[in-house]
N, C-alpha and C positions, 0 to 999 in steps of 0.2 A: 694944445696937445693934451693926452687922455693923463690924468694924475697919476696913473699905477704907471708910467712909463717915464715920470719926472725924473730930471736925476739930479743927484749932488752936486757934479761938476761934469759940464758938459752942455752943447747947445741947448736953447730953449726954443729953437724953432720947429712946428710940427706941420707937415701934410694937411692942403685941406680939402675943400669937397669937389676943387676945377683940377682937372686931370691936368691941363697942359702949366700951372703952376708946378704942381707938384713936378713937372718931367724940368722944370726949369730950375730947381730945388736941387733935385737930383744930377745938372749937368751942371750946375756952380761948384761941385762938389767930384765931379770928374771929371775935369774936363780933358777929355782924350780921346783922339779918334778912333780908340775901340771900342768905343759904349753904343752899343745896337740898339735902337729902339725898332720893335716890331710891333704895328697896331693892328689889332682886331675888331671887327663891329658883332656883339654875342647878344642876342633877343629879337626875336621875331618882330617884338612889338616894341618894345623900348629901345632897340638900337642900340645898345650902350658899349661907348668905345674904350677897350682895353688893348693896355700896350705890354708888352716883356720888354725885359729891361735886362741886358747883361755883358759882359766885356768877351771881345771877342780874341781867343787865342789865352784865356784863363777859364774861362768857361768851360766844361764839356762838350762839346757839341751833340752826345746821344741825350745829354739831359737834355739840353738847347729844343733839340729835335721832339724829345718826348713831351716838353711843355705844347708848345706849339700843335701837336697830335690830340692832344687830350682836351686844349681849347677848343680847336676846329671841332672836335666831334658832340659840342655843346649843343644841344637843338632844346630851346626851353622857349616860352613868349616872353620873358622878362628877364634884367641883372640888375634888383637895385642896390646891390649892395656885392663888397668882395667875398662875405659871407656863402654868398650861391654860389658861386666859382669854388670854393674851399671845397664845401661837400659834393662840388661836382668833378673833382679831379684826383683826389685825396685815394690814396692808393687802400684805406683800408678802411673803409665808412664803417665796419664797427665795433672799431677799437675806442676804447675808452680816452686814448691817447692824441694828441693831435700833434700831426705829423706835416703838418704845413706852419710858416710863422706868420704871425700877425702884426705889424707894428704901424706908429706914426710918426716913428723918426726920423728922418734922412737921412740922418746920421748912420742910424743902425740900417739901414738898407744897402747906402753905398760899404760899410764894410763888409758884408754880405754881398756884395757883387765883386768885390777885390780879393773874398776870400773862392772866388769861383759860383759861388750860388743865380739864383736866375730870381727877378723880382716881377711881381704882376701885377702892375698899378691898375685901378679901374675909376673910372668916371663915375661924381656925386658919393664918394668915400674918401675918407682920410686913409684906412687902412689897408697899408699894402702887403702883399703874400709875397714869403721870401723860401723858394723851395731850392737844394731840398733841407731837412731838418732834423738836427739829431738830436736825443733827448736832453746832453749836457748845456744846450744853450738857454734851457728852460731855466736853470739855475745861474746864468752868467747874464749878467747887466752894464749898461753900454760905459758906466763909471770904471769900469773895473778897467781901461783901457786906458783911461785918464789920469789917474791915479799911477800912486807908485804902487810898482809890485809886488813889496814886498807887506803892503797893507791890503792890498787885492788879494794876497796866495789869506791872512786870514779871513776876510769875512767870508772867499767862497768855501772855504773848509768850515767856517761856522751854516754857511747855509746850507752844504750838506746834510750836516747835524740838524737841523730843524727841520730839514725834508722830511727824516726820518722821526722826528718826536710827533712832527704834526699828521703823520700815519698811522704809527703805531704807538703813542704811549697810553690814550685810551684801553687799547688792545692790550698791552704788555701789564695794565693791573686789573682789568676784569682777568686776564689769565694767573697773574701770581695771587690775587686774592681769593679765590674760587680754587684754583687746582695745585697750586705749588707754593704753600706759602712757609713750605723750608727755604725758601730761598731770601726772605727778608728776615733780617735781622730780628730779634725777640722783641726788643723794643719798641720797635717801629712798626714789629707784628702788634703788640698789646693796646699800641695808640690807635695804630689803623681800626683795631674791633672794639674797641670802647668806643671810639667815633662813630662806628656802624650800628651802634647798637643801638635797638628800637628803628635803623630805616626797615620799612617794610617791604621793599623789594632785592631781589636779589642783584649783582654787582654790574651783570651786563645788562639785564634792566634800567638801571639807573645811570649807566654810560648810554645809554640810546637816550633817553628823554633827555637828558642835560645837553646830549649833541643837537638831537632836533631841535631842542628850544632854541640852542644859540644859533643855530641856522636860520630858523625863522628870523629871528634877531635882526642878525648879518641880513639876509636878504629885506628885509623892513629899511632899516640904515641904507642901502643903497639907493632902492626905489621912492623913497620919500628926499625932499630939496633938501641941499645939503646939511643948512644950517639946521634944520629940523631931525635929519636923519641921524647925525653924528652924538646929537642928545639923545634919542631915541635909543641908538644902542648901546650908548655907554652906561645911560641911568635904568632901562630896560635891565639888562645884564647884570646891576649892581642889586635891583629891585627883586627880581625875580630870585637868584642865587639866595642873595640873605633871605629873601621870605621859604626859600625851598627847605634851608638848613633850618631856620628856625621851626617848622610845620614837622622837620623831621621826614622827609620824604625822600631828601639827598644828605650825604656825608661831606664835612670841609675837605675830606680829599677830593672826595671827587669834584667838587667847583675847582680846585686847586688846579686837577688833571685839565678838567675841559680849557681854563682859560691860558694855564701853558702852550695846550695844544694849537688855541684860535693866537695867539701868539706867535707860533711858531708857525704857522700859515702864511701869516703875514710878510715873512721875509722871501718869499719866493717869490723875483722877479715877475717870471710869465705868469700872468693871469690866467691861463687854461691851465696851464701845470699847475696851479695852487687848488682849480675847482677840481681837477686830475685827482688831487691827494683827496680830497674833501669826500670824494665820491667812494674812494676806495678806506676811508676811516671806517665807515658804517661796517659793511661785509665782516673788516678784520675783525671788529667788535664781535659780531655774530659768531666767527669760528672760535675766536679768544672761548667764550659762554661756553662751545659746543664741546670742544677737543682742548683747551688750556692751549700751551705753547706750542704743541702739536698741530691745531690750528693753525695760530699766525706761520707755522715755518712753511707748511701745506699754501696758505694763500700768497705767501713771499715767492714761492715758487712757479706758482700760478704765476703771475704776476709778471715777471722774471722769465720766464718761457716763452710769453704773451709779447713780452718786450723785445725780446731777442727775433722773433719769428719776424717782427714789424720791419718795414721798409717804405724811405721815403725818395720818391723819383730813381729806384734801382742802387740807393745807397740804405746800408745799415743803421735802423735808428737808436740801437745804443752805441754805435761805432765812437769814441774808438778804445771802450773798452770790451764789444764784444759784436765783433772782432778785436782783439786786441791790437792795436797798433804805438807799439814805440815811439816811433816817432812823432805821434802828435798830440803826448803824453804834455807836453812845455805850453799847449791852452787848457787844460781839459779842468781838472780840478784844482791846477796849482796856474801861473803864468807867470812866464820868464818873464824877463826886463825886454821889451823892444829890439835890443840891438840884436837880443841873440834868438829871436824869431826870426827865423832867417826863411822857414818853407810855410807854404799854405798847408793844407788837409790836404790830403793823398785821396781821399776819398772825393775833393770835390773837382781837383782840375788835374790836368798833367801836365800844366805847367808849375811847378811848385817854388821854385826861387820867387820868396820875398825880395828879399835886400843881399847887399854882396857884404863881406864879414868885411870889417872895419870900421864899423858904425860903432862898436864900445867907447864911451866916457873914459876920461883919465887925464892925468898931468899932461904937459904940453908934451917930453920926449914921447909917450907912451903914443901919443898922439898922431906924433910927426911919423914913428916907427910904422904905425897902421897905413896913414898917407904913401909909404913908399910901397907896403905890402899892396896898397891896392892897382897903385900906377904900374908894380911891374904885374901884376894880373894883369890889369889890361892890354901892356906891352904885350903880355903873352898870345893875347886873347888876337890884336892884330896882325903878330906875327903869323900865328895857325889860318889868318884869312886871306 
């Protein structure tokens, strides 16, 4: 299984490159006779056999239908990878955004198919497409389910917070250093410009080269073997920063800024959402230089317009905060305790009963009291049949 997808606690089993493992993977993990598997053969010339994957009567069925529509209408000579199927169904090829999921977990697939979603396993990949897809799961990770709740509601509120540093805090001091710098304190004003003093570029200058270098960086560390890559970028980055400060070309804040930021990158589960942010740091940088804070609020906007316009398979990709929806407020940034997730996403099935209430912890009366609430439900349930 792919490293950015390890987790703390939680299967260690991943997807591998034989289709009908994986579909065996997948059916130890549901076993119940509403899990459809539908196969396709997509490439002229490769042939290559792909299946959907999803629970019938939780499902949608216009998604159901639309997946299936959009495969059939695949006419390419080759599939080697789930990759070409991504860009070839993907409701908005040029958003920045990606709007299909990508994983190799099992794990994370079948709750995705329990939460109503539809999966698209394909032959000679690990990685399977879980549509449709909304932008909060880019920040939710499969621990967060395992774990207690009440340690889950912080880190996904700290990884909000880092979404947001690893965007905009480049941005937010080329803009207060350059255009608003009543807004910092005198002190921290007097430090910042004694430490600038003698670089010879101006502030968003020196935020673009410090970003590209560490990108180059970052991507060097990837593409080189591991044990080689991981020196690479950590002594790289140590190298290069101190010799930057010392030549006087960059400021200790701004190494400060850059390495918070690649920091703060870091914690973003999805991997396309993390190169997501990465993509959109530079730009902010630019408007920060051009227009100060007026900039970044102008590109937040952008952004934010771009986002809300997006849709994946006929559902909302910032849903469910915009459209707003209440009720599925208890996964989104914060998550209940289990017992009292009671409905799926409104958005992905119409069948929405999770669990029947009575499943809460507590002393044995407290217990016994729920066991009765639930039996005379169902009394109820067979007197009305």
């Amino acid at each position: 299984m792919d490293k950015r997808e390890a987790a703390v606690r939680g299967p260690r089993e991943g997807f591998t490159e034989t289709l009908q493992t994986n579909i065996s993977m997948l059916r130890r993990r549901l076993r119940s006779s509403r899990l459809r598997l539908e196969h396709f053969t997509i490439g002229r010339v490769s042939r290559t056999d792909v299946v959907i994957a999803y629970l019938k009567g939780i499902a949608r069925p216009e998604i159901v239908e639309e997946v299936r529509r959009r495969l059939k209408r695949i006419d390419i000579d080759g599939i080697l990878e789930s990759g070409y199927i991504e860009e070839l169904i993907e409701d908005h090829p040029g958003s920045i955004f990606s709007l299909i999921t990508r994983t190799e977990r099992p794990d994370k697939v079948a709750a995705g198919l329990l939460s109503g979603r539809v999966a698209i396993l394909t032959d000679n990949t690990p990685f399977v497409l879980l549509v449709p897809r909304l932008f909060m799961e880019g920040l939710q990770a499969s621990e967060d389910y395992y774990e207690r709740y009440l340690l889950t509601v912080g880190v996904r509120i700290f990884r909000y917070i880092a979404l947001f540093i690893s965007m905009l805090l480049p941005a937010l001091y080329v803009a207060v250093t350059t255009y608003h710098q009543e807004m910092l304190p005198t002190p921290l004003l007097l430090s910042i410009a004694s430490q600038r003093e003698g670089v010879p570029f101006p502030a968003v200058v020196e935020a673009l080269l410090m970003e590209i270098t560490f990108e180059i960086l970052r991507e060097a560390g990837i593409r080189l073997p591991r044990q080689v890559g991981q020196a690479i970028s950590i002594v790289g980055a140590l190298v290069i920063g101190d010799a930057a400060v010392r030549a006087g070309i960059v400021s200790p804040v701004m190494v400060i800024v850059v390495a918070m930021t690649a920091i703060a990158s870091f914690t973003t589960p999805a991997y396309d959402l993390a190169i997501t942010m990465r993509m959109i740091r530079l730009p902010m940088v630019v408007l920060a230089g051009l227009l100060g804070m007026y900039g970044i609020m102008a590109g937040l906007l952008a952004i934010l317009i771009h986002a809300c316009s997006l849709k994946s398979f006929g559902v909302a990709f910032t849903s469910p905060f915009a459209p707003f929806i209440l009720a599925e407020q208890e996964d989104a940034v914060i998550r209940l305790p289990w017992w009292a997730l009671r409905y799926r996403p409104f958005s992905m099935t119409e069948n929405r009963l999770r669990q029947r209430p009575g499943n809460m912890p507590g002393p044995p009366g407290v217990q016994a009291a729920q066991r009765q609430k639930r039996q005379g439900e169902r009394r109820g349930e067979v007197g009305d049949g």
